[in-house]
VOPAGU-2260 file (C-alpha; in pm, 1 decimal, decimal comma):
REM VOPAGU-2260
SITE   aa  ch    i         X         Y         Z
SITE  UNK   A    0   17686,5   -7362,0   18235,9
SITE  UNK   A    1   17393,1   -7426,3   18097,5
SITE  UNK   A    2   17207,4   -7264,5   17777,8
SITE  UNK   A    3   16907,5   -7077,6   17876,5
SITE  UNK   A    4   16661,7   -7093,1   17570,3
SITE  UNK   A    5   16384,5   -6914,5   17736,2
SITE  UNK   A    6   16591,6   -6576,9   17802,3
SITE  UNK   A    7   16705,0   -6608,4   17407,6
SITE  UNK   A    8   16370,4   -6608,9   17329,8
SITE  UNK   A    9   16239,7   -6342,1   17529,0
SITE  UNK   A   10   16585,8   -6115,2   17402,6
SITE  UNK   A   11   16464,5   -6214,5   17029,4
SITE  UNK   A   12   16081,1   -6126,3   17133,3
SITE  UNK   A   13   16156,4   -5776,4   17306,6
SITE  UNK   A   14   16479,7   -5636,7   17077,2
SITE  UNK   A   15   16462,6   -5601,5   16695,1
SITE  UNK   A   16   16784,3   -5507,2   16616,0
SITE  UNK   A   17   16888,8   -5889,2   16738,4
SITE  UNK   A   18   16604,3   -6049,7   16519,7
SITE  UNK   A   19   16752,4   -5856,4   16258,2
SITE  UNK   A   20   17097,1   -6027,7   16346,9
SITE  UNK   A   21   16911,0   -6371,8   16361,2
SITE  UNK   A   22   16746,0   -6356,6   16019,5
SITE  UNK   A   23   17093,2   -6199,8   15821,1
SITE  UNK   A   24   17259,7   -6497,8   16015,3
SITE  UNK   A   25   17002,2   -6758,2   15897,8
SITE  UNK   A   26   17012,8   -6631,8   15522,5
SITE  UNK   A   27   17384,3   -6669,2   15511,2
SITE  UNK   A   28   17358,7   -6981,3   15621,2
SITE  UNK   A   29   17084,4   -7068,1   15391,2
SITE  UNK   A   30   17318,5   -6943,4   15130,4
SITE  UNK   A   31   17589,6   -7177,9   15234,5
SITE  UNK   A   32   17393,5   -7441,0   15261,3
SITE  UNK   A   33   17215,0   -7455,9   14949,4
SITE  UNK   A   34   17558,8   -7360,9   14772,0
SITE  UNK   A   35   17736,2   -7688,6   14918,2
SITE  UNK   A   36   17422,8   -7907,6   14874,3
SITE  UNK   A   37   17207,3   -7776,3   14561,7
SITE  UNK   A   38   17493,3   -7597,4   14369,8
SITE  UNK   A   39   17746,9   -7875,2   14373,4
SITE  UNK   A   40   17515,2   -8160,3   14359,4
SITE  UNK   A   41   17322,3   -7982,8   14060,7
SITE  UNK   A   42   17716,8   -7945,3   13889,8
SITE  UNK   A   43   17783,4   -8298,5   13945,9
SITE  UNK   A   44   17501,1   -8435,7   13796,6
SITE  UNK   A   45   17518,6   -8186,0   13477,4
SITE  UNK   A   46   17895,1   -8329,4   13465,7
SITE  UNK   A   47   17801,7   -8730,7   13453,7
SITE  UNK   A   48   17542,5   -8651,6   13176,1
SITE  UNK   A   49   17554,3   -8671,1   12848,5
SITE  UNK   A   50   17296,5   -8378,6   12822,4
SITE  UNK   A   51   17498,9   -8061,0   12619,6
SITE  UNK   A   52   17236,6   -7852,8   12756,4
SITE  UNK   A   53   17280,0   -7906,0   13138,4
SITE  UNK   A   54   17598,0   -7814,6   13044,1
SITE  UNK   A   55   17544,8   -7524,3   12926,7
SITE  UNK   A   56   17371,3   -7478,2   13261,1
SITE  UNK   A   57   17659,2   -7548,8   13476,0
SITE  UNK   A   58   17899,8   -7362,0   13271,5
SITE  UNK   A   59   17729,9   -7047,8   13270,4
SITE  UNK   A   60   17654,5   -7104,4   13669,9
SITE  UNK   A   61   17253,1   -7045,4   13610,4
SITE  UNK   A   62   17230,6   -7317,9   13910,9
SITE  UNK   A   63   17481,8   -7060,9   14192,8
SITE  UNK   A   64   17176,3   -6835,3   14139,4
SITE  UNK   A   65   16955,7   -7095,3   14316,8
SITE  UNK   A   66   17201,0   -7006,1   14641,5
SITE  UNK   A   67   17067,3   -6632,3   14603,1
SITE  UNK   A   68   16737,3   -6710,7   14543,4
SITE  UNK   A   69   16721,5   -6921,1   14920,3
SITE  UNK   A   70   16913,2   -6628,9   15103,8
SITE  UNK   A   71   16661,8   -6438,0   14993,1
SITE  UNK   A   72   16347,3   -6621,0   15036,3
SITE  UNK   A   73   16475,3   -6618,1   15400,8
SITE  UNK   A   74   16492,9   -6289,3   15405,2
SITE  UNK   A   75   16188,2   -6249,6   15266,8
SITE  UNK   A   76   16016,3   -6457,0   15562,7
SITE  UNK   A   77   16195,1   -6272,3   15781,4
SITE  UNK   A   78   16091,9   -5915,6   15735,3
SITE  UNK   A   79   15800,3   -6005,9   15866,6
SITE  UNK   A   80   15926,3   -6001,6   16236,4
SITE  UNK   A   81   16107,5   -5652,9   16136,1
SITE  UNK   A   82   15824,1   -5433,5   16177,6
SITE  UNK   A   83   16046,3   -5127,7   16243,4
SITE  UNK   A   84   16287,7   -5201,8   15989,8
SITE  UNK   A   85   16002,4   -5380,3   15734,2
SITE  UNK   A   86   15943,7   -5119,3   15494,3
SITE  UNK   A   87   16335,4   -5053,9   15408,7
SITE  UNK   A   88   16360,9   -5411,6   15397,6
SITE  UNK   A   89   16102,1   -5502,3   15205,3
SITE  UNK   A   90   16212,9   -5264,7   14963,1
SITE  UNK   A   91   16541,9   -5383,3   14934,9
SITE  UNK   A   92   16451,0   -5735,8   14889,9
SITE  UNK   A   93   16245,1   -5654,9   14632,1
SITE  UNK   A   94   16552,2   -5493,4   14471,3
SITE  UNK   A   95   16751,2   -5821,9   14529,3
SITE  UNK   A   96   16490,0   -6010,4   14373,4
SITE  UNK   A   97   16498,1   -5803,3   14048,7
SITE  UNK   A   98   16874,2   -5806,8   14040,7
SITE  UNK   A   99   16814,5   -6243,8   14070,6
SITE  UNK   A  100   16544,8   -6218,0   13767,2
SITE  UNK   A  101   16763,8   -6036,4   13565,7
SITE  UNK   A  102   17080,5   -6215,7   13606,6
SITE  UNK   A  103   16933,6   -6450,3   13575,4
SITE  UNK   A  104   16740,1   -6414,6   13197,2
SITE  UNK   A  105   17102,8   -6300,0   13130,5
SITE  UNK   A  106   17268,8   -6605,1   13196,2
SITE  UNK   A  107   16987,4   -6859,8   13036,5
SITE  UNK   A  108   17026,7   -6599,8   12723,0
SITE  UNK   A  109   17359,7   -6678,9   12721,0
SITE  UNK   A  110   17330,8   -7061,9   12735,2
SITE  UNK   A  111   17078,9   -7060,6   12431,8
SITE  UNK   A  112   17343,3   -6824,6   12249,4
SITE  UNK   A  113   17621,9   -7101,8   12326,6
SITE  UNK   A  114   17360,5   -7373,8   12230,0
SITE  UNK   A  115   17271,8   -7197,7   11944,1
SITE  UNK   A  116   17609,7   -7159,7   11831,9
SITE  UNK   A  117   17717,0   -7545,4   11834,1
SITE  UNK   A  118   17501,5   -7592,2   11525,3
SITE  UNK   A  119   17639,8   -7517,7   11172,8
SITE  UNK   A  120   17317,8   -7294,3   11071,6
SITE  UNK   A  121   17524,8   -7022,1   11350,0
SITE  UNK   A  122   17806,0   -6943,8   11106,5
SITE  UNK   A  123   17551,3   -6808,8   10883,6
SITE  UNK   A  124   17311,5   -6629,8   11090,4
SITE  UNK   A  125   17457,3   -6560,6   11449,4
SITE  UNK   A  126   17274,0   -6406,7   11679,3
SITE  UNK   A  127   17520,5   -6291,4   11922,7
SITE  UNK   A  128   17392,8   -5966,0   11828,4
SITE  UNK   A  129   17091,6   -5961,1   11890,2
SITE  UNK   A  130   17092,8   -6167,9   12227,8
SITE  UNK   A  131   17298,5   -5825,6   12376,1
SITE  UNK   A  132   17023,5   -5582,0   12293,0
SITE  UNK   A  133   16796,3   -5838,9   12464,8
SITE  UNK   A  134   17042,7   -5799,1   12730,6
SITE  UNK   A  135   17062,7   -5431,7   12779,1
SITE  UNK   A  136   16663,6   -5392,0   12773,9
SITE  UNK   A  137   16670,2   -5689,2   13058,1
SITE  UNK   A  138   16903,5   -5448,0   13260,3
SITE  UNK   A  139   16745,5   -5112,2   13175,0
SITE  UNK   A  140   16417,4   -5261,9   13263,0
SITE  UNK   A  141   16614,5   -5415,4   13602,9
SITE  UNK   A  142   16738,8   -5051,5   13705,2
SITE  UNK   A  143   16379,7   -4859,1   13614,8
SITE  UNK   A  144   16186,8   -5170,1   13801,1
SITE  UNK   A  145   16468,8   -5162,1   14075,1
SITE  UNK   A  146   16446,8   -4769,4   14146,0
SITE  UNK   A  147   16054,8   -4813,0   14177,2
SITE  UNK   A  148   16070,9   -5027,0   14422,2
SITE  UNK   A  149   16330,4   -4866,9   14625,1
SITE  UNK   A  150   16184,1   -4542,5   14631,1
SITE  UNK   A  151   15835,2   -4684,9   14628,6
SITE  UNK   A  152   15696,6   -4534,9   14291,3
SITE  UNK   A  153   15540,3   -4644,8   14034,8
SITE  UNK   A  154   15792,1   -4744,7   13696,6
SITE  UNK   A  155   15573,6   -4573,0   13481,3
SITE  UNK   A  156   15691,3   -4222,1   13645,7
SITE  UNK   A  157   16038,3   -4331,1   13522,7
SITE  UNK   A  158   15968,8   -4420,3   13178,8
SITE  UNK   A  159   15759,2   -4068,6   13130,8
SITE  UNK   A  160   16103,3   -3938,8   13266,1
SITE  UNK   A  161   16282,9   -4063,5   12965,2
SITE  UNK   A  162   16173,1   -3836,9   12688,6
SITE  UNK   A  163   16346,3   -3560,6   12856,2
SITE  UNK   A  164   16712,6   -3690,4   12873,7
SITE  UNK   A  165   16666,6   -3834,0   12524,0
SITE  UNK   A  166   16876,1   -3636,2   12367,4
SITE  UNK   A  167   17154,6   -3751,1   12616,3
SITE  UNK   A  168   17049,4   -4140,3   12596,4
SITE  UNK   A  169   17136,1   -4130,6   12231,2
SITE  UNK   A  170   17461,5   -3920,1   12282,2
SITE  UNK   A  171   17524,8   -4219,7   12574,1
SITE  UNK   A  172   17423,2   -4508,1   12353,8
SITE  UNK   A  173   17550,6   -4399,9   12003,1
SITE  UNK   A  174   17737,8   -4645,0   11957,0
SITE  UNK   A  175   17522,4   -4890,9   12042,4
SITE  UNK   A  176   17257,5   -4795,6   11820,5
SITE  UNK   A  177   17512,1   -4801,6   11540,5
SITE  UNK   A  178   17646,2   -5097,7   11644,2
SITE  UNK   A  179   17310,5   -5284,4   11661,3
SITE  UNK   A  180   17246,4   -5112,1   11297,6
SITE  UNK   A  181   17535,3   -5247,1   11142,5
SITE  UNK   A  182   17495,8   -5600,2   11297,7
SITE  UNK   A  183   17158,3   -5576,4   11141,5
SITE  UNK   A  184   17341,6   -5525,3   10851,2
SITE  UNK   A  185   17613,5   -5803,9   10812,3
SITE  UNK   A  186   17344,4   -6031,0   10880,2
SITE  UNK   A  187   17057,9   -5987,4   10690,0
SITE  UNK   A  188   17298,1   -5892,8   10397,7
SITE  UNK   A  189   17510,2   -6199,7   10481,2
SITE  UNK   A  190   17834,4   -5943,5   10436,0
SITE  UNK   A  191   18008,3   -6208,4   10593,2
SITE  UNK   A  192   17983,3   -6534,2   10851,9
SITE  UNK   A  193   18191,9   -6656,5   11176,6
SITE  UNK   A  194   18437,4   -6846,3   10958,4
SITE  UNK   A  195   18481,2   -6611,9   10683,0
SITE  UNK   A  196   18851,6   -6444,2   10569,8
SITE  UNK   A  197   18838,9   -6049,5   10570,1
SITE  UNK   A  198   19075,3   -5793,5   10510,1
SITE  UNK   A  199   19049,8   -5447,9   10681,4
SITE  UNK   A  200   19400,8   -5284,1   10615,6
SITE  UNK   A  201   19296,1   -4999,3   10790,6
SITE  UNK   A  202   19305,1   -5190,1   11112,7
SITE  UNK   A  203   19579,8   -5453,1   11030,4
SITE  UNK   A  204   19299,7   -5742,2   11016,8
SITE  UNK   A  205   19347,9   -6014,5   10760,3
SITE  UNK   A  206   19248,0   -6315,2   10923,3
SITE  UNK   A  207   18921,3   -6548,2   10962,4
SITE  UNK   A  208   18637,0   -6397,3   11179,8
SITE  UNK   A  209   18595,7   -6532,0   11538,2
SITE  UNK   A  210   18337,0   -6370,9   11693,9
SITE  UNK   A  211   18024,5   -6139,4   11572,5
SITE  UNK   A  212   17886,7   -5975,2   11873,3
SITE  UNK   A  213   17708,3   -5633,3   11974,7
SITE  UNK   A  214   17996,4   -5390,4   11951,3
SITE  UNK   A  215   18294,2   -5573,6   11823,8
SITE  UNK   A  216   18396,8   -5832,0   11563,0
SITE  UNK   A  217   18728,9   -6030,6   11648,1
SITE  UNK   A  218   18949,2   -6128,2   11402,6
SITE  UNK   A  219   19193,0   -6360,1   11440,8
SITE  UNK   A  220   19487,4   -6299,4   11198,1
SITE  UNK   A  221   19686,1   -6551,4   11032,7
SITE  UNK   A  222   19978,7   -6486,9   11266,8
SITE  UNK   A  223   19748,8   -6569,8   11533,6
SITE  UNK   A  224   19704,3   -6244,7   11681,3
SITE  UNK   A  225   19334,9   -6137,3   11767,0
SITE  UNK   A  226   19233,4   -5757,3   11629,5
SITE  UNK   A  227   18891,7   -5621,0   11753,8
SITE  UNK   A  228   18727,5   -5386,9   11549,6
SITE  UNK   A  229   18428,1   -5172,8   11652,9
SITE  UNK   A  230   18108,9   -5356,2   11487,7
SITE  UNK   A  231   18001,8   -5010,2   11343,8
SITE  UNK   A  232   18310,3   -4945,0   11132,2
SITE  UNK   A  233   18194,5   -5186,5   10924,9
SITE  UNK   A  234   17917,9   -4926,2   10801,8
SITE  UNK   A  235   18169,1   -4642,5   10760,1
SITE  UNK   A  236   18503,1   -4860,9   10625,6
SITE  UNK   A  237   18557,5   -5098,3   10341,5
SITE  UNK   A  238   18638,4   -5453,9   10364,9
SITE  UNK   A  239   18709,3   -5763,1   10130,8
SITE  UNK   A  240   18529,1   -6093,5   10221,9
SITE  UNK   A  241   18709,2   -6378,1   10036,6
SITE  UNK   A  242   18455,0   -6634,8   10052,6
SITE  UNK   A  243   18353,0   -6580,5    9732,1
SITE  UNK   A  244   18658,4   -6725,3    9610,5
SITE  UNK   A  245   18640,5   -7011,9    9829,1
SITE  UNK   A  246   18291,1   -7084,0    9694,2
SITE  UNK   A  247   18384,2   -7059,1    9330,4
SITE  UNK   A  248   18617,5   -7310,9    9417,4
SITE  UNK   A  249   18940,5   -7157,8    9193,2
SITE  UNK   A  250   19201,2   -6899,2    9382,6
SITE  UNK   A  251   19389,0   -6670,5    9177,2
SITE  UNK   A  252   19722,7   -6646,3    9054,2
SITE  UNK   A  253   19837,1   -6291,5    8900,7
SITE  UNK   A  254   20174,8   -6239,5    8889,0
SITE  UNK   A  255   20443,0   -6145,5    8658,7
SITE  UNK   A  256   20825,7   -6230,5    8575,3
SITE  UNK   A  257   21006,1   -5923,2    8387,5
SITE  UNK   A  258   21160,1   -6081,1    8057,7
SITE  UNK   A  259   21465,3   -5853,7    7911,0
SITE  UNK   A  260   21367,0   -5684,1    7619,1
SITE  UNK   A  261   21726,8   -5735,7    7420,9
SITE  UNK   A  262   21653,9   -6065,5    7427,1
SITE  UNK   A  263   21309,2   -6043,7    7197,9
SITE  UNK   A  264   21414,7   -6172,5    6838,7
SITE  UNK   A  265   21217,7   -6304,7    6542,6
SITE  UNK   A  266   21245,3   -6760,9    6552,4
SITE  UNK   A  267   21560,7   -6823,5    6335,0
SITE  UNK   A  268   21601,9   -7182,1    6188,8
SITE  UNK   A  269   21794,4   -7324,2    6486,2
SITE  UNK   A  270   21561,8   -7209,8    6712,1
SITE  UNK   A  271   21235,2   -7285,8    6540,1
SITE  UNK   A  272   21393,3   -7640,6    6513,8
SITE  UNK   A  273   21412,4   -7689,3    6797,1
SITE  UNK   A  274   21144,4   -7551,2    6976,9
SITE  UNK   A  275   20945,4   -7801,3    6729,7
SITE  UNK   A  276   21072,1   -8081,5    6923,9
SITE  UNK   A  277   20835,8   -7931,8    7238,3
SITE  UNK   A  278   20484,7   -8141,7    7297,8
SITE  UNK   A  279   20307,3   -7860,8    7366,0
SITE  UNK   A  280   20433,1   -7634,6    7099,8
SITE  UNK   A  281   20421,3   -7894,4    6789,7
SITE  UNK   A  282   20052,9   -7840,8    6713,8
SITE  UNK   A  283   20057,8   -7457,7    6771,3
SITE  UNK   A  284   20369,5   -7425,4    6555,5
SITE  UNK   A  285   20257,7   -7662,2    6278,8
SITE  UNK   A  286   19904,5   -7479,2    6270,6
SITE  UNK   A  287   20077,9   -7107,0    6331,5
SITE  UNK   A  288   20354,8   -7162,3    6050,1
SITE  UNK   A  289   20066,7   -7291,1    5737,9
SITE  UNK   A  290   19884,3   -6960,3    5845,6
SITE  UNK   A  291   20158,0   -6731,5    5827,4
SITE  UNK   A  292   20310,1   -6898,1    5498,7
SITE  UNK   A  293   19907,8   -6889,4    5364,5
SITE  UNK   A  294   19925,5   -6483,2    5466,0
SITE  UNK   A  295   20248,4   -6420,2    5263,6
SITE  UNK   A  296   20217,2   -6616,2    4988,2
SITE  UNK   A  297   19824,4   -6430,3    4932,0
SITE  UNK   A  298   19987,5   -6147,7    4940,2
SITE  UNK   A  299   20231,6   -6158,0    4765,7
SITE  UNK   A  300   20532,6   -6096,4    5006,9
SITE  UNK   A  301   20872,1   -6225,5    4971,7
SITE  UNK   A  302   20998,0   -6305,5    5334,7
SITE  UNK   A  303   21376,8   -6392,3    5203,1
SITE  UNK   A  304   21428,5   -6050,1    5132,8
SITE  UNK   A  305   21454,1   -5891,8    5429,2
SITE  UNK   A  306   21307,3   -6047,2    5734,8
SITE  UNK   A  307   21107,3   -5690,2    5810,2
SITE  UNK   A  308   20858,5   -5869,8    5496,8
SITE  UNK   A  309   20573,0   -6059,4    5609,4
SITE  UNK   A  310   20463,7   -6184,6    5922,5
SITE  UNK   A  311   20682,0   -6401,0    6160,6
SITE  UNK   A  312   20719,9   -6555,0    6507,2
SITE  UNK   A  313   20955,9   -6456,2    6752,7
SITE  UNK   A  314   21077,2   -6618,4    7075,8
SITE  UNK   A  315   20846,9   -6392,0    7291,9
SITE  UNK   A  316   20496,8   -6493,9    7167,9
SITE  UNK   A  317   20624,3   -6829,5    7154,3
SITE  UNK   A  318   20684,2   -6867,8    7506,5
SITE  UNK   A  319   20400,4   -6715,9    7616,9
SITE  UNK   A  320   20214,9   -6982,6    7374,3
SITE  UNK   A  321   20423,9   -7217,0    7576,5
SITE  UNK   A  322   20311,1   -7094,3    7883,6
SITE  UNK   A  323   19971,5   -7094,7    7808,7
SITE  UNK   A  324   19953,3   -7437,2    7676,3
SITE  UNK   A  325   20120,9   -7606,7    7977,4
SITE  UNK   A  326   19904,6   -7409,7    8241,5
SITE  UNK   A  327   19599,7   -7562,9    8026,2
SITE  UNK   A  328   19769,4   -7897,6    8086,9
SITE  UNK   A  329   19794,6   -7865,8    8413,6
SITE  UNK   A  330   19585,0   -8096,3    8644,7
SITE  UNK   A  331   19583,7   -7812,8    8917,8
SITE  UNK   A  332   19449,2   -7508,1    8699,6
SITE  UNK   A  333   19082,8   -7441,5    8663,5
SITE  UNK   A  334   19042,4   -7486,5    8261,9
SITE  UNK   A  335   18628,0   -7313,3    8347,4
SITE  UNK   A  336   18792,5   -7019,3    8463,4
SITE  UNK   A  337   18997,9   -6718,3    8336,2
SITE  UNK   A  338   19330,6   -6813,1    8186,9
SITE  UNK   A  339   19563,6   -6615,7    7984,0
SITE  UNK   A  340   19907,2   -6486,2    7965,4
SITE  UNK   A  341   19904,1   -6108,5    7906,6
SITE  UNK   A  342   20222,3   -5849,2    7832,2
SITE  UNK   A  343   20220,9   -5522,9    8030,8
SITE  UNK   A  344   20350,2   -5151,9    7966,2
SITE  UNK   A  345   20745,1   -5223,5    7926,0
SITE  UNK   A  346   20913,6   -5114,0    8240,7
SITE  UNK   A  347   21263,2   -4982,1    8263,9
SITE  UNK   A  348   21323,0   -5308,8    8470,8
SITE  UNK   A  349   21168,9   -5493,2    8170,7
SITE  UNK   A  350   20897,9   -5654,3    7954,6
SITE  UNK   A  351   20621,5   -5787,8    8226,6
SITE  UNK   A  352   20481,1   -6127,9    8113,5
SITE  UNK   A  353   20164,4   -6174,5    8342,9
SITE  UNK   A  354   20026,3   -6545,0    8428,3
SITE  UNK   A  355   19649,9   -6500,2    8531,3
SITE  UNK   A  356   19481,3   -6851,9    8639,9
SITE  UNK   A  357   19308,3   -6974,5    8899,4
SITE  UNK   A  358   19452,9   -7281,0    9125,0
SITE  UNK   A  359   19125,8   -7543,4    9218,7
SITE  UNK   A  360   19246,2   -7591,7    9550,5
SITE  UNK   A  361   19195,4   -7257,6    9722,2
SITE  UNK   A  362   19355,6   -7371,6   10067,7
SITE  UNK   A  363   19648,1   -7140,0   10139,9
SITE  UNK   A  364   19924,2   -7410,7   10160,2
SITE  UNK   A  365   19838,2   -7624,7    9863,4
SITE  UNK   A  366   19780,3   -7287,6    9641,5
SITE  UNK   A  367   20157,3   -7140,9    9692,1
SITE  UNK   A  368   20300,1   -7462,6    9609,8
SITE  UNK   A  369   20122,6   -7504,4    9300,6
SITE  UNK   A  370   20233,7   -7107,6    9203,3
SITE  UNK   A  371   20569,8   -7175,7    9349,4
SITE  UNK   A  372   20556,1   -7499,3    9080,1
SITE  UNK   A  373   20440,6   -7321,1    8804,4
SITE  UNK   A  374   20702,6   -7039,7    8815,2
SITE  UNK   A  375   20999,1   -7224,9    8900,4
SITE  UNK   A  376   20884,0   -7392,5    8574,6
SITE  UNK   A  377   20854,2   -7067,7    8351,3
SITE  UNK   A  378   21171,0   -6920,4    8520,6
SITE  UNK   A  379   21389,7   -7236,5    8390,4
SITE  UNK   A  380   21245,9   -7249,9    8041,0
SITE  UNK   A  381   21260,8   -6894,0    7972,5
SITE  UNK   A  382   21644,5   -6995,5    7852,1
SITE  UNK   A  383   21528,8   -7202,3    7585,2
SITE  UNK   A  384   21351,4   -6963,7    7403,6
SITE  UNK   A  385   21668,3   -6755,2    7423,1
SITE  UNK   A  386   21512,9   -6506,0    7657,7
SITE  UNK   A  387   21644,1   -6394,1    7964,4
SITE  UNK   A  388   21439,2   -6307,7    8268,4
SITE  UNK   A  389   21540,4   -5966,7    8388,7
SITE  UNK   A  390   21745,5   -5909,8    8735,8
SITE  UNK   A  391   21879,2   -5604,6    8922,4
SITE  UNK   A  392   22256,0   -5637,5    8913,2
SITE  UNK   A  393   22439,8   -5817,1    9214,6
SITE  UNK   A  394   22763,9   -5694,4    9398,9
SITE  UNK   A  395   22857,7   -6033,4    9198,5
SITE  UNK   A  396   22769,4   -5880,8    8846,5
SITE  UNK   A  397   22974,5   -5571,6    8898,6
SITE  UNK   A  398   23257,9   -5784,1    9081,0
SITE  UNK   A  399   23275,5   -6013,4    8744,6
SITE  UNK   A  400   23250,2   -5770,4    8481,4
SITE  UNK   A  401   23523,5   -5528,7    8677,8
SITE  UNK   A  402   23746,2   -5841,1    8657,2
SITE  UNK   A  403   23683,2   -5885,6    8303,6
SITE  UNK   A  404   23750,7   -5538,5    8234,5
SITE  UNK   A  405   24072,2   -5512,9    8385,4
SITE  UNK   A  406   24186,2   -5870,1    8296,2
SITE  UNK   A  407   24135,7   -5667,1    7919,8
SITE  UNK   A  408   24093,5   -5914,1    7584,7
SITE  UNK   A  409   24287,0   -6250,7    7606,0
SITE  UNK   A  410   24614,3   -6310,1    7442,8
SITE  UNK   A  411   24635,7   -6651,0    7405,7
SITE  UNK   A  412   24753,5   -6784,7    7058,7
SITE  UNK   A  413   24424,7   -6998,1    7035,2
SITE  UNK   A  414   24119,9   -6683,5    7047,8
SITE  UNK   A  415   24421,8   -6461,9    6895,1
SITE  UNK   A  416   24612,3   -6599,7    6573,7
């Protein structure tokens, strides 16, 4: 059987509704076509360059588009030989083309965005931000455009529409407009940077900041879990930026250990002795003991007769001499910065002795090993200045002092003559 070209022909010439077959055929086909050949060759070649930009470009799939853009082009052609169904069509093509403009400033917005972003100047200034309400005029203007062409009116009748549903545009949009407000905000304040550690307790973040976009900021949390918080909260909640400590270059260390307050005494002889034997403490002591013996003798006190008389040192501001002196010494602990060992209120728990330093290395790691250093260090000293660092009793305490209770005072001939 043979294929009779002429009656085709004269079928396509005399009914429409075929044409119309013909022409959707050839655009999907078109489509295809430039998909498998333009699409893929266009990816291929982006992926053998060294070009970041083209890319970019293949990444964000600007070159499928070029697949839409020939289905339609036939189309276009096409309505032509649609004179029944031409004015529809025509309209709707038009709407196809808008659609293909705006998805496609969308996606080339988005490549300079990722472009932007692979430069170190992003982390201070993103623009993330901005780009989306860039975006969301691209698509409001895509929808007012689209309408007017679909119901054949101008776009001006549209945008005189607008002042009427105002009110419920902003009720629609309010939190886009206070998003977009307080993205204005955390940039042109710098509040803080992609990179930065925050703390928002309110929504369990404490991490380093991922993302800065539109509506949301993403956090991702040292535990590695991601918390998105609403980019307008940040005009209505509180939050601590740390960077500031990571510029000044010291982090700090403010803790306390609880010191028994039984065990605060005035220095006897023994223990002054010996605690002159300490590197740190010799000049201190030598220094500290002419000024006090200066003090009493000018006045006229005599310190053997009762050690209430005069002024003295005890064990207590001697350690935390001691403590002082060896943070000062310590290669790790920013001398420019604020350093001091402080009491606090007395507690029923005990007597808090407060270290507050900065550590030069404000990396999390390295700065709890140096703390960790520095108070295993104060913890095992604290005995040699006959203190005793305060502890809630154990199930072991009250098992050894029953025992000692009920084993009662020893007989033996040696502790008992």
């Amino acid at each position: 059987m043979s294929f009779d070209f002429n009656t085709l022909y004269r079928h396509l010439v005399e009914n429409e509704l075929l044409r119309a077959i013909v022409i959707l055929f050839l655009s999907g086909a078109g489509f295809l076509v430039a998909k498998k050949v333009v699409v893929e060759t266009a990816h291929r070649f982006s992926a053998r360059t060294s070009n970041t930009l083209d890319d970019l470009l293949s990444q964000y799939r600007v070159y499928n588009l070029a697949a839409y853009a020939v289905a339609l082009f036939i189309l276009h052609l096409g309505v032509q030989f649609l004179p029944t169904f031409a004015p529809v069509a025509e309209r709707l093509v038009s709407v196809g083309w808008v659609v293909l403009v705006a998805v496609l400033l969308d996606r080339l917005l988005s490549v300079g965005v990722a472009f932007y972003e692979r430069h170190p100047i992003a982390r201070e200034h993103p623009i993330k931000g901005y780009v989306q309400i860039v975006k969301i005029f691209i698509y409001a203007a895509a929808v007012i455009i689209g309408l007017a062409s679909l119901l054949n009116r101008s776009p001006w009748v549209f945008l005189s529409g607008l002042g009427a549903v105002s009110a419920i545009l902003l009720i629609i949009f309010r939190h886009t407009l206070l998003s977009f407000v307080a993205s204005f905000q955390i940039v042109s304040q710098d509040l803080f940077r992609i990179g930065d550690w925050i703390e928002m307790p309110k929504y369990g973040a404490d991490g380093e900041v991922v993302d800065i976009a539109l509506h949301t900021i993403k956090v991702q949390n040292w535990d590695k879990t991601i918390v998105v918080i609403p980019t307008y909260k940040f005009l209505e909640e509180s939050f601590k930026n740390w960077r500031g400590m990571e510029l000044a270059g010291g982090r700090r260390i403010k803790r306390a250990i609880l010191v028994d307050q039984a065990t605060v005494k005035l220095l006897d002889e023994e223990l002054l002795a010996r605690l002159k034997k300490v590197h740190l403490l010799r000049d201190y002591l030598r220094d500290k003991l002419q000024e006090i013996e200066a003090y009493n003798r000018a006045h006229g006190i005599d310190t053997a007769a009762s050690p209430l008389n005069g002024r003295r040192l005890t064990n207590l501001g001697t350690f935390r001499i001691y403590i002082e002196e060896y943070l000062r010494h310590h290669p790790k602990i920013r001398k420019d910065m604020t350093l001091m060992v402080r009491q606090l209120a007395p507690t029923p728990q005990g007597l808090p002795l407060e270290v507050y330093c900065f550590v030069a290395d404000t990396r999390w790691v390295p700065y709890e090993r140096v703390q960790a250093d520095i108070f295993d260090h104060i913890l095992s000293t604290a005995g040699e200045f006959d203190l005793r660092v305060y502890q809630m009793p154990t199930g072991n305490d009250l098992r050894e002092g029953l025992k000692a209770l009920m084993e009662g005072p020893s007989t033996s001939p040696e502790k008992n003559p």
